[in-house]
C-alpha positions in Angstrom: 1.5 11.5 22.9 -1.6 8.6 23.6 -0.2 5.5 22.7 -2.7 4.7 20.7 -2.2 7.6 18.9 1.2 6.4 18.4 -0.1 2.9 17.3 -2.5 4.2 14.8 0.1 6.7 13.3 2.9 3.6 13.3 0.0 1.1 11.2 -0.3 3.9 8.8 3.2 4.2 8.4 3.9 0.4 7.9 1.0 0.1 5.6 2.4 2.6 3.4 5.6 0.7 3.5 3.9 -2.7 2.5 2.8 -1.0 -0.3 5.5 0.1 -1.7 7.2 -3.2 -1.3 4.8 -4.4 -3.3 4.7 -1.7 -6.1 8.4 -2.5 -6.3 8.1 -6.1 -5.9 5.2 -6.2 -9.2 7.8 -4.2 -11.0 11.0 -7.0 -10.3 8.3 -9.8 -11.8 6.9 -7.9 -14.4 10.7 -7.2 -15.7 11.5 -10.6 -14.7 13.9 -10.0 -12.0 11.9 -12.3 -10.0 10.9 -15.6 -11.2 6.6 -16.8 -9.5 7.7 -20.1 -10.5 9.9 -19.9 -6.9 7.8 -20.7 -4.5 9.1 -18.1 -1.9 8.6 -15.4 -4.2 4.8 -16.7 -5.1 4.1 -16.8 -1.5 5.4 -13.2 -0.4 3.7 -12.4 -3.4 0.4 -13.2 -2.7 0.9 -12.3 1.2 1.5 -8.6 -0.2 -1.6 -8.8 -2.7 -3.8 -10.2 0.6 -2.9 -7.2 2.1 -3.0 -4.5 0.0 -6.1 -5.4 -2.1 -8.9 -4.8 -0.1 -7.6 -1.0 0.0 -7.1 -1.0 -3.9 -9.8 -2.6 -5.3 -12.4 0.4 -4.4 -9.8 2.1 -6.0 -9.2 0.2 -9.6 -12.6 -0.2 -9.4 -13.4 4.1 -10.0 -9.9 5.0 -11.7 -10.7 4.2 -15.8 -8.4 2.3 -17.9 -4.9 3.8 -18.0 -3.5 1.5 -20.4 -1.3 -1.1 -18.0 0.0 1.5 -15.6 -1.8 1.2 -12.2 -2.1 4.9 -10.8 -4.3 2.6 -8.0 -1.3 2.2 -5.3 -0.5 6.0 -5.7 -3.4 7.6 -4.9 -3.4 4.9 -2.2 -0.3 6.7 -0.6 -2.0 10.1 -0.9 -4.5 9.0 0.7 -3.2 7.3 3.9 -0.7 10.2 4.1 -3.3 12.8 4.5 -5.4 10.2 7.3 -1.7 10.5 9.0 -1.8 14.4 8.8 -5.4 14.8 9.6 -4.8 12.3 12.9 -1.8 14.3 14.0 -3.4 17.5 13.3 -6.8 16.6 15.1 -6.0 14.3 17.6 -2.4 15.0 18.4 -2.4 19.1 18.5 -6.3 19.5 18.8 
């Protein structure tokens, strides 16, 4: 496989991992597992919300109002795992 194949498919895959960290991380504050007040917390926090957000906001921006449950991060996964199909499929067995 090209390596940079092999990076491209890797990004995706970590990606969708920071995601879900954060999912479950938003989850732990919003039952207050996890206290912002700690300042370690706050700052891995807002490092996960700087990366994830420019992927999500185009996203909250179109899904309507769901009534506090943000669908955003799902279709977020669907999404990069069909780019991670659709570079395997094209680029890897084209």
């Amino acid at each position: 496989m090209n390596p940079f194949i092999w990076l491209l498919l890797t990004a995706i895959d970590i990606y969708i991992w920071i995601v879900i960290i954060m999912v479950i991380m938003s989850w732990l504050i919003a039952f207050n597992v996890l206290n912002t007040s700690n300042s370690f917390v706050r700052q891995i926090n807002y490092a996960l919300h700087r990366i994830t957000d420019p992927l999500l906001a185009p996203i909250r921006r179109i899904l309507p109002e769901m009534g506090g449950i943000d669908l955003s991060p799902l279709i977020l996964f669907v999404a990069l795992q069909f780019l991670k199909q659709a570079v395997y499929y094209y680029l890897v067995r084209g």
